[in-house]
N, C-alpha and C positions, 0 to 999 in steps of 0.2 A: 289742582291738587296742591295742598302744600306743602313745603318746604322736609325733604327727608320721607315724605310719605311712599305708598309701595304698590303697585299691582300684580294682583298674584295672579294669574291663570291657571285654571284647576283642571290638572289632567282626568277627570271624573266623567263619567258618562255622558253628562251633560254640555262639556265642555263646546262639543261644535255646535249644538243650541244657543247655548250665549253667543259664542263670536259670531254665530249669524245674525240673532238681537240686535244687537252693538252697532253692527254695520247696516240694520236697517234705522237704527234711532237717528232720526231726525233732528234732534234737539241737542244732539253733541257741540261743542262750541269750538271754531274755528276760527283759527287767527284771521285778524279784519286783514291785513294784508292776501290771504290769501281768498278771501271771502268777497273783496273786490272785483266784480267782473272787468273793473276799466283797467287794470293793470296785471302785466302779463306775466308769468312764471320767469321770463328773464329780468323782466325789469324787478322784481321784487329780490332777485340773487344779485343786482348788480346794486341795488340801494345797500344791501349788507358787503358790499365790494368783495363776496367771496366765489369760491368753487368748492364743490365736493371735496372734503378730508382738505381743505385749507387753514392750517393753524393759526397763522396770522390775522383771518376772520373770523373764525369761529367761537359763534357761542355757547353750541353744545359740547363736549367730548363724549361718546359714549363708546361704553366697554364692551366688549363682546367676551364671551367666554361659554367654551364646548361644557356643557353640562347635561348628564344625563335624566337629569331632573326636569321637574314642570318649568318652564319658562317664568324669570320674576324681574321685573321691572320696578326700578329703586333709581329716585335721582337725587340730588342736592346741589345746594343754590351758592355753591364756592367759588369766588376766584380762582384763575390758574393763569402763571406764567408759563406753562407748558409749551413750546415751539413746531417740539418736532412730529412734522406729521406723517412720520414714517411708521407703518403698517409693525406692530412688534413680531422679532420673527418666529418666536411659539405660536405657531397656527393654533393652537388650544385658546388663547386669548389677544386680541387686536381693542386699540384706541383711534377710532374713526372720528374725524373732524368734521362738525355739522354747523348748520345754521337753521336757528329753531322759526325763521317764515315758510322756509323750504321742507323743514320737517311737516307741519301741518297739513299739507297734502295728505298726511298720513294722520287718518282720525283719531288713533291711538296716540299718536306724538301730541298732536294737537290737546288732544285731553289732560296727559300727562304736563301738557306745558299751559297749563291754563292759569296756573296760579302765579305763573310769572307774568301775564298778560294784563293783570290787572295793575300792575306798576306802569304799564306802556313804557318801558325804556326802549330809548330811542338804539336801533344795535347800530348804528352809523357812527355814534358818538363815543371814539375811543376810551373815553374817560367813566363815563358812565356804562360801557359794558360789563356786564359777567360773564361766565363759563360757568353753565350749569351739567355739573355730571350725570349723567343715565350710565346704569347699567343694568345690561339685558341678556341674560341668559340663552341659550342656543341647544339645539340638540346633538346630543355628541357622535353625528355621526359623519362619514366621510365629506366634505366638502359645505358641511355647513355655514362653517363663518362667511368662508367665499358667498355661498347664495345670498347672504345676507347682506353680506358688500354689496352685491349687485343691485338687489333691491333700491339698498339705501343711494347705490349711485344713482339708477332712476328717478329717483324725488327730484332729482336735478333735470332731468331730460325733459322737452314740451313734445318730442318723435315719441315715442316710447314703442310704438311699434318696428319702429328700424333698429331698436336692439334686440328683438324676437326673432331667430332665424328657424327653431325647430321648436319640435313638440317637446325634446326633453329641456330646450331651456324654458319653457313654461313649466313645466313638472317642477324645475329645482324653483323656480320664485314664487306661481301662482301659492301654492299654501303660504309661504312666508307673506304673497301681498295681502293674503285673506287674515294672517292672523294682524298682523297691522294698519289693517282696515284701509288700503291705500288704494283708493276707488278705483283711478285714472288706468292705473296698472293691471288690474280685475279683468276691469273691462277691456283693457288691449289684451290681453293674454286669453279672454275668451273669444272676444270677433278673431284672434289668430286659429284658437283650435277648432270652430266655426268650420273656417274655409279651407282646412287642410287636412289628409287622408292620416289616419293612426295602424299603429301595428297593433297586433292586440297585447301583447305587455300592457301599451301607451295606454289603451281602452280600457285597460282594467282600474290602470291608476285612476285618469282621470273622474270613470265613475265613481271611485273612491272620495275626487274631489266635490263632486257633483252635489251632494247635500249640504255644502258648504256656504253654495252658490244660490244666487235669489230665483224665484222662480221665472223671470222673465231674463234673467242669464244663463236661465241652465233649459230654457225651454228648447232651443235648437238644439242642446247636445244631448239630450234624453231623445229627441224624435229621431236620431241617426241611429241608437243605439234600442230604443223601447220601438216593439211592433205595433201596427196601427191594430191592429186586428190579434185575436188571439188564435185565430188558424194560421199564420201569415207564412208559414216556413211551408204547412201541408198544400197552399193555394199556390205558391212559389213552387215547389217542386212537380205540383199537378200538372203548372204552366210549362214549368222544361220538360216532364216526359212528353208534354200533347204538343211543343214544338218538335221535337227526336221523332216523336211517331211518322206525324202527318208533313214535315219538308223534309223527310229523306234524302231524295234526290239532290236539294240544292245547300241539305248541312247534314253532309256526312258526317266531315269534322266536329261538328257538332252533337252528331246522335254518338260520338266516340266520347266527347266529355261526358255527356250526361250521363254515360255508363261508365264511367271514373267515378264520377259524384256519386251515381248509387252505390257502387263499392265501398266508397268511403262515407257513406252517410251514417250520424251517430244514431239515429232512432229507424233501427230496422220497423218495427212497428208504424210509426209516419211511413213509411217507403211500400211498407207491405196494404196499407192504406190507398196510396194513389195508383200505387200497380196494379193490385185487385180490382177499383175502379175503373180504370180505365180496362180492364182486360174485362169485365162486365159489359159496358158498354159496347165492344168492339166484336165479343161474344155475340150478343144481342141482335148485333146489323148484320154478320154472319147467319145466323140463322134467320133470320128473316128472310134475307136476302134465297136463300139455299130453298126455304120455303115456296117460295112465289117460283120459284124454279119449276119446282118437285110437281106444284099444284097445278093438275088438269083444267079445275074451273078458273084457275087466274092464267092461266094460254087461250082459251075457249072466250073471255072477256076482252080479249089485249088486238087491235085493228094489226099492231105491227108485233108477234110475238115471238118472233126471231128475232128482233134487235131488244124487244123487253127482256128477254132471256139471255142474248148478249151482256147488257146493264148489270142483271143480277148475278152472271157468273164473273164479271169483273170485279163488282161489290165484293162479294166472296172474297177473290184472290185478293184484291188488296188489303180488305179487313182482315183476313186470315194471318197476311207476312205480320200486320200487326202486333196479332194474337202469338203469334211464334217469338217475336221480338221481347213482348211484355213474358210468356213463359220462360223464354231463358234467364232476363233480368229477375224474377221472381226465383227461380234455381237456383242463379248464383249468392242471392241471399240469404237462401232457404227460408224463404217463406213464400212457399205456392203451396202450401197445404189446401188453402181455399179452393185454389186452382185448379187442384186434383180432385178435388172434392163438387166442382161443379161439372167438371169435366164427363165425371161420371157419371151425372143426371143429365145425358143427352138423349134418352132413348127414341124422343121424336125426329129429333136433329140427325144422328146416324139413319136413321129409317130414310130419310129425306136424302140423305149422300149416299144411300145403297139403293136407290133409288134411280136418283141422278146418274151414279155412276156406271150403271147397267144400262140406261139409254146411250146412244151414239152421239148424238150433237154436241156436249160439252169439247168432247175429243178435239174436232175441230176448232171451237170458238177458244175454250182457253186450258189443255192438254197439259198444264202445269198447275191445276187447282189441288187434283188430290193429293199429291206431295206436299201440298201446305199445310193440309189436315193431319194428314200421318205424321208429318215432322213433328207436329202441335204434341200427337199424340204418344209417340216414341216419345221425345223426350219427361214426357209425367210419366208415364207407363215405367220408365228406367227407374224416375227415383223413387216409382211405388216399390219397386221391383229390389233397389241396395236398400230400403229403409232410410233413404235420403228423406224422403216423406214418409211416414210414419200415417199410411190411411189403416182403417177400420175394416173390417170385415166387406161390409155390403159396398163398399165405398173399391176395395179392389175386385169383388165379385160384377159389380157392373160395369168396372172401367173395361176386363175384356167380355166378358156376354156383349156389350153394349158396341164395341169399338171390333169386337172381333169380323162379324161379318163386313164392316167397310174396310178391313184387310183383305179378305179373301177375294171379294169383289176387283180391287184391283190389282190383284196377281192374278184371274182370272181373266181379265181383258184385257193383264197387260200380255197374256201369251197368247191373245189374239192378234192382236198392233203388231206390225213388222216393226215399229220404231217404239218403245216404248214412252207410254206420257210422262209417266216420271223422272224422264234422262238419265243418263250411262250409271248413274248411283243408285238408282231405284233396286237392285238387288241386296248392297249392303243398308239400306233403308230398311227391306222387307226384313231383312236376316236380324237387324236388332229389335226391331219389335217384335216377331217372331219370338225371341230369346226371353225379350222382357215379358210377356203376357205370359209362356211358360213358365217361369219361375216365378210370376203371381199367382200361378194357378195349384202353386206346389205347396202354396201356403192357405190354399183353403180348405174346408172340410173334404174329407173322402167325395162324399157323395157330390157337393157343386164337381169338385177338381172329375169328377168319370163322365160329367156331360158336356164340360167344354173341353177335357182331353178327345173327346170322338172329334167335334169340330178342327180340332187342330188338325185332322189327318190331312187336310186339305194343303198343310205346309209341305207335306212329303211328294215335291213334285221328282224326284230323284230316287238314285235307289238309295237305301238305309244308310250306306256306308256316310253317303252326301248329305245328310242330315240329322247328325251325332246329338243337336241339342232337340231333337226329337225324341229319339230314342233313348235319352237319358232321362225324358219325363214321363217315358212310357214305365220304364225300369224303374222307376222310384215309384207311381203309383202304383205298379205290381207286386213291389218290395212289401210296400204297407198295407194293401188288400192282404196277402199271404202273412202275415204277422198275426200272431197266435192273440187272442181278445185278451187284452189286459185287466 
């Protein structure tokens, strides 16, 4: 560059374009001193006999000054008896003492100093020296000049990663080393954020830096932050419910966060995704299971069919706690609308448990099954029942047709049992679903609401007085029978 001439850097859209360019151009010309592999960054600062901001050696001065303008770069090739190398104390503008072998590090300085290179003055040689002034513009914002100080004290340093101790002293230099094209620095300041955890403030910046950077420097710090896959959140969380489902037992602690996390997940929709699926699947093994139970000719085929029957009534109860676990996660999100909605296309499935539940053997083998189904089912039935779920017509009309008789069934054999199978809570069990299947029944046409009202008699094990939300659904469809035709 000669003598007086100027680099402007244009704050235009373009801008991080070029300074990308720039530092990938190859053909930039850098001083042979620094261009020498055989002679090392101290020995080329001890040939100029100086240090960092040394007045006495130096044969740059450059100006720094807070500006809220684009960055401009202007030097000139004057003498100066100048001494003092004391920093001015207007933080707005500072006089930094340099030496232009140690500037070339910095492909920027190098270019800018190109046109003194062509003279080769010797800078060892007091008499023959210059001081050539730069000045360089800075962004006017808190703590600028300082980041720039630091950089430019790095041109000096061969460590440079022993002056990196955090992410945000990368923050305050990596832009300044990128706009000054000063490789050595890039590159330490990326192998640092590499190997080290960010907050996400930190993350946001740095992605900001990110297009800055070449693509074989920024390829580790996009694969931390870009997902390999475009499901990668839905196959991640699918993995934590189906770890919370199936080891129970030995990560309780754990099936506790992953229901933190679903509370706190930002895509109900994702969450109501992996919930519904896996409640599908668990669904599925459930009935099957409950199936092969129920079925005469799968006993009639089986050498040992009391312990095949043992197999599928434990299948059940463990798929079933499943199925309970994935309904209330799905409740407290609100979204099991599906859930309710599949629920109520069981009419094979119920046939099969009022089936099961009317023979004797399950009793013995495993006396806590049907409480897993009601539970499943009490709690959908409720939030058909406040409008928590918002179902359809046919969708509440077959949740009780459907689910009614495997109620009744086991308030019928539970007052057979001296010990009931659904343990000491089996009455306030019976009494909420009871509640909830009346008050969905309150909300269907006359005509369904007068055929499952008959069925419900069967709740009236007491006399009237003991069963007030009976009687208040009798009263209300007799209210609206006796209503004059509108």
């Amino acid at each position: 560059m000669s003598s007086g001439g100027c680099i402007n850097n244009s704050d235009g859209a373009t801008s991080d374009a070029r300074r990308k360019k720039q530092r990938l151009d190859t053909n930039t010309c850098l001083f042979s001193a620094i261009e020498s592999s055989s002679r090392s960054l101290q020995s080329v600062v001890s040939a100029c006999g100086g240090v960092f901001n040394d007045a006495a050696t130096a044969d740059v001065i450059l100006r720094l000054h807070a500006d809220r303008g684009a960055p401009i770069f202007v030097s000139s090739g004057t003498s100066s008896d100048e001494k003092n190398p004391e920093v001015t104390v207007d933080r707005a503008e500072i006089h930094v003492y340099l030496h232009s072998p140690v500037l070339c590090r910095s492909k920027y300085f190098a270019a800018s100093l190109s046109d003194r290179w062509q003279h080769k003055d010797d800078c060892s040689s007091e008499k023959s020296r210059k001081q050539y002034r730069f000045s360089l513009s800075v962004p006017g914002t808190a703590d600028s000049i300082d980041n720039y100080v630091k950089v430019l004290q790095l041109l000096y340093s061969d460590d440079l990663l022993s002056s990196i101790s955090s992410v945000s002293t990368v923050l305050s230099i990596l832009p300044i080393a990128l706009e000054l094209l000063f490789e050595d620095c890039i590159k330490a300041c990326v192998k640092f954020l590499e190997a080290v955890p960010w907050n996400e403030d930190e993350e946001e910046k740095i992605l900001d830096l990110i297009p800055l950077l070449s693509n074989e420097e920024s390829i580790e710090l996009l694969a931390r932050v870009s997902p390999a896959k475009s499901d990668s959140s839905e196959e991640m969380l699918h993995g934590l419910v189906r770890t919370a489902i199936y080891n129970s037992p030995s990560m309780a602690s754990g099936k506790a966060f992953v229901v933190k996390l679903l509370k706190d997940f930002s895509s109900k929709e994702l969450a109501r995704r992996v919930l519904y699926k896996e409640f599908e699947k668990n669904l599925r093994i459930v009935k099957q299971a409950m199936e092969e139970y129920s079925s005469p000719d799968f006993r009639a085929n089986r050498l040992e069919p009391e312990a095949i029957q043992k197999v599928n009534l434990y299948t059940a109860m463990n798929y079933g706690k499943h199925l309970l676990w994935l309904v209330e996660r799905m409740l407290e999100l609100k979204v099991a609308d599906s859930a309710a909605k599949a629920w109520s296309e069981l009419a094979s499935f119920t046939a099969d448990l009022h089936r099961a539940f009317r023979e004797g053997p399950w009793r013995n083998m495993l006396p806590g099954l049907p409480s897993v189904v009601l539970r499943c089912t009490s709690k959908l039935s409720n939030a058909v029942a406040t409008g928590s779920v918002l179902a359809t017509r046919q969708v509440r009309m077959n949740l009780v047709r459907d689910w009614l008789p495997v109620l009744i069934i086991c308030k019928d054999k539970d007052k057979e049992s001296v010990s009931s199978p659904l343990g000491p809570n089996h009455k306030a069990l019976y009494l909420e679903l009871e509640e909830s299947f009346l008050r969905i029944i309150s909300t269907l046409p006359m005509s369904d609401s007068q055929d499952l009202l008959q069925q419900c008699l069967r709740f009236s094990t007491r006399v009237g007085d003991d069963c007030p939300h009976l009687v208040a659904a009798f009263t209300t469809w007799f209210r609206r029978a006796n209503r004059p035709t509108v």
